[in-house]
C-alpha positions as CSV (number, residue, x, y, z in Angstrom):
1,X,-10.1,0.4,-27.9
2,X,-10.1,2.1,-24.2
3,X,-6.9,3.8,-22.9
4,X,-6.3,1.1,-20.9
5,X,-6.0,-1.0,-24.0
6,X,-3.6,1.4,-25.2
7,X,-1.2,2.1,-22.7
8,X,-1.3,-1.9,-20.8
9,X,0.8,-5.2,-22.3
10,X,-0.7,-6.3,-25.8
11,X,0.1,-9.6,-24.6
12,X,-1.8,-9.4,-21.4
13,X,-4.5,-7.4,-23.0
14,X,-5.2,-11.0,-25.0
15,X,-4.5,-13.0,-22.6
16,X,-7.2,-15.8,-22.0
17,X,-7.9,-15.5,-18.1
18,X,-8.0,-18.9,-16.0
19,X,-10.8,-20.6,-16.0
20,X,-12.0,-20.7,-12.3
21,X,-14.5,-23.6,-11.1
22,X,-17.7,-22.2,-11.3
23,X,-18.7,-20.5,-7.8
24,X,-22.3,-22.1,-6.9
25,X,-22.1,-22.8,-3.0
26,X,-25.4,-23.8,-2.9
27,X,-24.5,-27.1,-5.2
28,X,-22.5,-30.0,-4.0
29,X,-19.0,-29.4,-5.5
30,X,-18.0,-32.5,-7.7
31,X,-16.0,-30.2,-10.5
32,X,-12.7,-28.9,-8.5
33,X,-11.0,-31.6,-7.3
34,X,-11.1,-31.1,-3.7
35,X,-11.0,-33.7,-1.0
36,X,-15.2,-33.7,0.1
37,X,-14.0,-33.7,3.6
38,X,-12.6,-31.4,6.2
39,X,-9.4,-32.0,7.5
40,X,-9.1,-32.6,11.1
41,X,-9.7,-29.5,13.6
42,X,-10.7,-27.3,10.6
43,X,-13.8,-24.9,12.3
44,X,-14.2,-22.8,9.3
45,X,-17.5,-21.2,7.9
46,X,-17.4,-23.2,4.2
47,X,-14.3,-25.6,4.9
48,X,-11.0,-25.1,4.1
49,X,-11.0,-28.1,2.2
50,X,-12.8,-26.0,-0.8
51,X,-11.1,-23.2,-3.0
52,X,-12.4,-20.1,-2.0
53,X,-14.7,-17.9,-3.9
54,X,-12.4,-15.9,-7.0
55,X,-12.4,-12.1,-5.7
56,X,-15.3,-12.6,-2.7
57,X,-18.5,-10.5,-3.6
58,X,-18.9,-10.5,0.1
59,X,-15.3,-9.0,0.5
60,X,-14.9,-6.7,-2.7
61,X,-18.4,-5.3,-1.5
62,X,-17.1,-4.7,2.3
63,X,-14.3,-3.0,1.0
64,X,-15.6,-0.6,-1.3
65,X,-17.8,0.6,1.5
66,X,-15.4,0.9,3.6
67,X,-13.3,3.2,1.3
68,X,-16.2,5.0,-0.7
69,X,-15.5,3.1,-4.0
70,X,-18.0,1.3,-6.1
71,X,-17.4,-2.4,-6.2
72,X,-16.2,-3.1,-10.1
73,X,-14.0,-0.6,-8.8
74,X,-12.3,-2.5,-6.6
75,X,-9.5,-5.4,-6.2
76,X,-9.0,-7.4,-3.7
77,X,-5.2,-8.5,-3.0
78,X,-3.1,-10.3,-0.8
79,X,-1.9,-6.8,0.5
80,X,-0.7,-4.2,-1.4
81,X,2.1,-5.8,-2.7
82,X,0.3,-8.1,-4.4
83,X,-1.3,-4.9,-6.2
84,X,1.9,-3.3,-6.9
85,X,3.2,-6.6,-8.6
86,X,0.0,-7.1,-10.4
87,X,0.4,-3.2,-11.8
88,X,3.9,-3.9,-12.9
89,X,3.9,-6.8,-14.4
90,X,0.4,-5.9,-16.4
91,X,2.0,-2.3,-17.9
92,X,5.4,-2.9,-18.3
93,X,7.3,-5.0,-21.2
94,X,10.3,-6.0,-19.5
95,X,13.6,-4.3,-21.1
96,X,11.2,-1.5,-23.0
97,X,9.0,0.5,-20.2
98,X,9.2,1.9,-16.9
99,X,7.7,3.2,-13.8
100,X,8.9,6.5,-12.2
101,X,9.5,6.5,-8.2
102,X,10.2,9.6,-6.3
103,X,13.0,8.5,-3.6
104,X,13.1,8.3,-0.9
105,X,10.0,5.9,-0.9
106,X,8.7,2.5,-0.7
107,X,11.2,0.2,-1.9
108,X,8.6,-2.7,-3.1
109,X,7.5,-0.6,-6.3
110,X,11.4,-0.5,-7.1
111,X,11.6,-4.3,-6.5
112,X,8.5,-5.1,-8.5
113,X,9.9,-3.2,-11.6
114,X,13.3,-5.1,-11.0
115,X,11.4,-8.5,-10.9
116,X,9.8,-7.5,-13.8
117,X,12.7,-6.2,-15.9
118,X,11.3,-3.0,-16.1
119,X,13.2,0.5,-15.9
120,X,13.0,2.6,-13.1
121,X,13.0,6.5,-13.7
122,X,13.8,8.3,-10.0
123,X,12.3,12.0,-9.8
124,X,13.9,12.8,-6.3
125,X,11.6,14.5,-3.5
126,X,13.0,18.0,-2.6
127,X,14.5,17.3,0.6
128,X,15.1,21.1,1.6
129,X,11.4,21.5,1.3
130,X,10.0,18.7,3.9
131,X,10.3,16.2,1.3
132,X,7.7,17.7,-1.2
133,X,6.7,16.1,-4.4
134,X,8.5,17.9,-7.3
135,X,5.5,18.0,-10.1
136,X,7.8,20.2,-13.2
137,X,10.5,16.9,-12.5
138,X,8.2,14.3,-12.7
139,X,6.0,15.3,-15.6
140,X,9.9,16.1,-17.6
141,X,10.9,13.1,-17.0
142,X,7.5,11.0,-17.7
143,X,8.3,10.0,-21.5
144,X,6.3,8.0,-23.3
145,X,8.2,4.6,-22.2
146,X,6.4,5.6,-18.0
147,X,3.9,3.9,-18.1
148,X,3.3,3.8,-13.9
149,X,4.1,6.6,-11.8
150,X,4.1,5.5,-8.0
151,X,3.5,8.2,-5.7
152,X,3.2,7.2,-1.5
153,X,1.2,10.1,0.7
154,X,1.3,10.0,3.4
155,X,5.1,8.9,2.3
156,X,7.5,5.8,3.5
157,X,9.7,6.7,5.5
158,X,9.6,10.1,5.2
159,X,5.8,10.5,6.9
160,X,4.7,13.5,5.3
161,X,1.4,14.0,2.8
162,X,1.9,14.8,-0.8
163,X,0.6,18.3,-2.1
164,X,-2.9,17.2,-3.2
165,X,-3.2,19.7,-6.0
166,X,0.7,18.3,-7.3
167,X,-0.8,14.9,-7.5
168,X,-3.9,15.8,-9.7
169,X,-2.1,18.6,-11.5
170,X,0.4,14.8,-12.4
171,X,-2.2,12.9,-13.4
172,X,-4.5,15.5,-15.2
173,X,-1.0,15.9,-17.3
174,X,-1.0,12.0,-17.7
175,X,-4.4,11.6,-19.1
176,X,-4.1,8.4,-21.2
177,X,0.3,8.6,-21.2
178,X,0.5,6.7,-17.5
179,X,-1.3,5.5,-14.6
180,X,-0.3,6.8,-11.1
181,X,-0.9,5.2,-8.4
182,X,-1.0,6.7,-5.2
183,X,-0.4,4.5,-1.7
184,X,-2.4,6.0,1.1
185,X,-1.3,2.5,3.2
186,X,-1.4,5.1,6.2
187,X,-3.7,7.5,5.4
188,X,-5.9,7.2,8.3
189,X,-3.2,8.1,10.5
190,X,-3.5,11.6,8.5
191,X,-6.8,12.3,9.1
192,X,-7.6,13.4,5.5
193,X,-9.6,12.5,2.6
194,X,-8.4,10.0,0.5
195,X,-7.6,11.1,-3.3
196,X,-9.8,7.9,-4.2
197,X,-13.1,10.3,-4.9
198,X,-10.8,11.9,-8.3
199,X,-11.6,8.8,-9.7
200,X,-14.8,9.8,-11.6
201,X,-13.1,13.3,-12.9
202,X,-9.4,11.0,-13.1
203,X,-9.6,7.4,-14.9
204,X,-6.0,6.8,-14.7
205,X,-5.8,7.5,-11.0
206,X,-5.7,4.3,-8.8
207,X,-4.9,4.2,-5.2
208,X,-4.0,1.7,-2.9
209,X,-5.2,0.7,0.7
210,X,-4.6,-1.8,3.6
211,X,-6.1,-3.2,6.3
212,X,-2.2,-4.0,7.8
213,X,-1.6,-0.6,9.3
214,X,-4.8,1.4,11.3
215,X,-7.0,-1.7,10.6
216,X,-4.3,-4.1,12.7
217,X,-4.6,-6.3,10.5
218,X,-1.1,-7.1,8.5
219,X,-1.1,-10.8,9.2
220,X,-4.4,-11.3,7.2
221,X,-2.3,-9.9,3.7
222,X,-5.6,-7.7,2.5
223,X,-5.2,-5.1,0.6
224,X,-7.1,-2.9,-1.8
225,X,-6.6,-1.8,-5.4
226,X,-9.3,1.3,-6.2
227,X,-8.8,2.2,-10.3
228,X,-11.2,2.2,-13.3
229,X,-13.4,-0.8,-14.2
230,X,-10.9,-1.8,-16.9
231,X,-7.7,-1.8,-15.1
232,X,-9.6,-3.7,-12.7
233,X,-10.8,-6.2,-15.3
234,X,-6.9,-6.3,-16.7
235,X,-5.6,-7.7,-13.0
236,X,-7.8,-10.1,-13.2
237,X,-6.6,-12.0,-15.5
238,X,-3.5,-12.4,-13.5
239,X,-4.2,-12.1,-10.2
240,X,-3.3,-16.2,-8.7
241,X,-6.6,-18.4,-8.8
242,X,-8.0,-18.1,-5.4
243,X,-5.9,-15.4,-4.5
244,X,-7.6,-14.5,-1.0
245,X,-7.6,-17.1,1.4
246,X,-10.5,-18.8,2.7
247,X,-9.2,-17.7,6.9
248,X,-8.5,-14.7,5.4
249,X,-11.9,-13.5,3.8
250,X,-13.6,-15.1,7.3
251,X,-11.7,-12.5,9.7
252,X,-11.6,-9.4,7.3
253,X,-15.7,-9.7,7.4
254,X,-15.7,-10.1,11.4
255,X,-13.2,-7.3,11.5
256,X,-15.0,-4.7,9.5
257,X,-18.0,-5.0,11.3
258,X,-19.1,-0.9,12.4
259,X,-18.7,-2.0,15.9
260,X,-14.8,-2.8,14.9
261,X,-14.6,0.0,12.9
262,X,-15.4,2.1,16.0
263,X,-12.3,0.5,17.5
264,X,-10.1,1.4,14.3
265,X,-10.9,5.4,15.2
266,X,-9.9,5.3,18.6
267,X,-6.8,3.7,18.1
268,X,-5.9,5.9,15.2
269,X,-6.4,8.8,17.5
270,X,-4.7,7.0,20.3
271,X,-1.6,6.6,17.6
272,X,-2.0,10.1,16.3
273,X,-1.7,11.6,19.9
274,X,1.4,9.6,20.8
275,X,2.9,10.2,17.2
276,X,2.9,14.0,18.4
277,X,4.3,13.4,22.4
278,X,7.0,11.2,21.1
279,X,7.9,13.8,18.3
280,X,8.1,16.1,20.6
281,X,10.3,14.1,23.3
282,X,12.6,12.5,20.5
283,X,13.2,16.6,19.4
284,X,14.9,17.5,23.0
285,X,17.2,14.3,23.1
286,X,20.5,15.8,22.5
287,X,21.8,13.3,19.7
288,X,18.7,13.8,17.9
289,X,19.5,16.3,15.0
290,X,16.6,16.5,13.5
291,X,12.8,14.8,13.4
292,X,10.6,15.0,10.7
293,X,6.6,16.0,11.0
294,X,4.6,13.1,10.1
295,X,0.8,12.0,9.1
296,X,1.9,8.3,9.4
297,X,1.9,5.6,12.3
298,X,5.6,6.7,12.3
299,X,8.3,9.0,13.0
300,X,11.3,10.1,11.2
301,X,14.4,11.1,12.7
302,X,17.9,12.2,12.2
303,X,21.0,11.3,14.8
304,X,24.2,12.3,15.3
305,X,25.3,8.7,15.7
306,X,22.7,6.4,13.9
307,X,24.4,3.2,14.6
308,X,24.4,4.0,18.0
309,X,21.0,4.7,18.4
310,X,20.4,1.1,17.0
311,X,22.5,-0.4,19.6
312,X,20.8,1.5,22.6
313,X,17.3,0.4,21.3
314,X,18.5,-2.8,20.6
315,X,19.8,-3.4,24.6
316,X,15.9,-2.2,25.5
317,X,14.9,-4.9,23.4
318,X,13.2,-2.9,20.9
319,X,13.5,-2.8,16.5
320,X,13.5,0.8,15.1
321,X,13.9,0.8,11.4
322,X,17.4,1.5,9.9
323,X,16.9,3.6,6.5
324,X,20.3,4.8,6.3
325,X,20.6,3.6,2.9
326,X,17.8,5.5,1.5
327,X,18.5,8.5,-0.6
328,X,19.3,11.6,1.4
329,X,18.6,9.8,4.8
330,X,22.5,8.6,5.8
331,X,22.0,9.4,9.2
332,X,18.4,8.3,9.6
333,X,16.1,6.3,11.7
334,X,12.3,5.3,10.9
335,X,10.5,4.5,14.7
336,X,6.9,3.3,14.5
337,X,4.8,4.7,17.0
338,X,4.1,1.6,19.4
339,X,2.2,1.2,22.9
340,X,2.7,4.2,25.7
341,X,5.0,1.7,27.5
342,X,7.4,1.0,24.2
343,X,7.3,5.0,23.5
344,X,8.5,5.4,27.0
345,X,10.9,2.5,26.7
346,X,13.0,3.8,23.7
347,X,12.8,7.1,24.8
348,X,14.7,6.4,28.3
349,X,16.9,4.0,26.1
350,X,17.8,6.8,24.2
351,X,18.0,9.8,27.0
């Protein structure tokens, strides 16, 4: 029995998958019940009248390129929420295990537990030290009923990178005890190496990816699960039926073409050079206390008068994120680094 065996649902581990019609595109489809005509105005490639093809090679294939990975190595999900749900719900007994979160963070693997009924274990980031991971913490409090650790770098909302050598140092520890899963959703905005290439020394490393943040691509929901072949194999079985949509797989293959790829790395940079200027200018503004560095498409920042500050941004028409109700962050304010003009807008809104 593989570790994967071991440490994932017994139940789910059985589990007979969904039988999907066979994919044959070059047959006339008789066998899924589809209407055999396109509905009006409907100028897709194969018809969205059809289901689409179960996990697309086309797409699986594009996207392990794209992030280095082999392809029975990789999931494809309707973002990674999808892939966080899909993790929860295939590890964790509801009432008996849990997943361990490092606050402040993403809230989704919190809500996926919840959904679940699964407990959550909270190893706090140390605050004092720009938010680091705390690796003694988490690998005391990692008993036998973890069976997920989620770990974000570069981090929501906090922006900074995760010590590397803490992460592998976790997961070395965790060798067949619990999978950890890192997010790198904005990892290109860090300009790093993603910790996806431990996978061949690390089999219960997985790491998540998008396409919604330096791809610009969050309305198409695609994102990317990188684990070992059997975790892989285990989300499978439930995953939805035709989980990526047929509009979907059409403009993720246009969009990851190497001419738009070329386009992706000058907007990161464009991002990353802004991310710096507005750090910069949002440090002098007088009822700014206190801003965060960050490797993300976003800034973190402290204010005297928080709710203030979402007024003032509010009257110059623009959203900033309000985090005040994450852990340690009371007085705290998430801005995503947007165009030169809305930089420039907030910043005279909040002069």
């Amino acid at each position: 029995m593989s570790w994967v065996a071991q440490l994932a649902r017994a139940d789910i581990v059985s589990l007979q998958a969904y039988e999907y019609a066979s994919w044959e595109p070059d047959l006339t489809r008789m066998h899924a019940n589809e209407l055999p005509w396109r509905a009006p105005k409907d100028e897709s490639v194969f018809g969205l009248n059809r289901y689409p093809e179960p996990q697309p090679k086309d797409l699986v294939e594009r996207l392990a390129q794209l992030y280095g990975a082999a392809p029975h190595s990789v999931l494809a999900a309707r973002g990674s929420d999808e892939a966080i749900d899909l993790l929860v719900r295939a590890f964790c007994r509801a009432g008996q295990d849990s997943v361990l979160v490092c606050p402040p963070t993403f809230a989704m693997y919190t809500l996926a537990a919840a959904i679940q009924g699964a407990r959550v274990v909270s190893v706090p980031l140390r605050a004092m030290q720009g938010f680091a991971l705390d690796a003694d913490a988490v690998l005391q409090m990692c008993t036998p009923e973890v069976k997920i650790v989620f770990l974000c770098s570069p981090n929501n909302p906090t922006g900074n990178l995760l010590s590397e050598e803490a992460i592998v140092r976790i997961t070395q520890a965790l060798t067949t005890r619990a999978l950890v899963v890192v997010d790198e959703a904005y990892v290109e905005f860090a300009a790093c190496q993603s910790l996806a290439r431990y996978l061949p020394q690390l089999p219960n490393l997985a790491v998540l990816r998008t396409l919604s943040k330096a791809h610009g691509l969050a309305g198409v929901r695609c994102g990317t699960l990188i684990a070992d072949p059997d975790v892989i194999t285990l989300l499978k079985k439930i995953i939805h039926p035709y989980a990526i949509p047929q509009l979907t797989l059409e403009a993720v293959l246009k969009l990851l073409e190497p001419g738009q790829l070329a386009t992706v790395r000058k907007t990161t940079a464009l991002v990353r050079f802004e991310r710096e200027r507005v750090t910069k200018e949002l440090a002098r503004l007088p009822f700014v206390k206190r801003v965060w560095p960050s490797k993300a498409n976003f800034i973190l920042a402290e204010f005297a008068d928080a709710a203030q500050a979402l007024f003032r941004a509010h009257e110059a028409q623009l959203l900033v994120r309000d985090v005040r109700g994450y852990l340690g962050l009371a007085s705290a304010l998430r801005i995503t680094i947007g165009t030169l003009e809305e930089n420039e807008r907030l910043l005279e809104a909040w002069a």
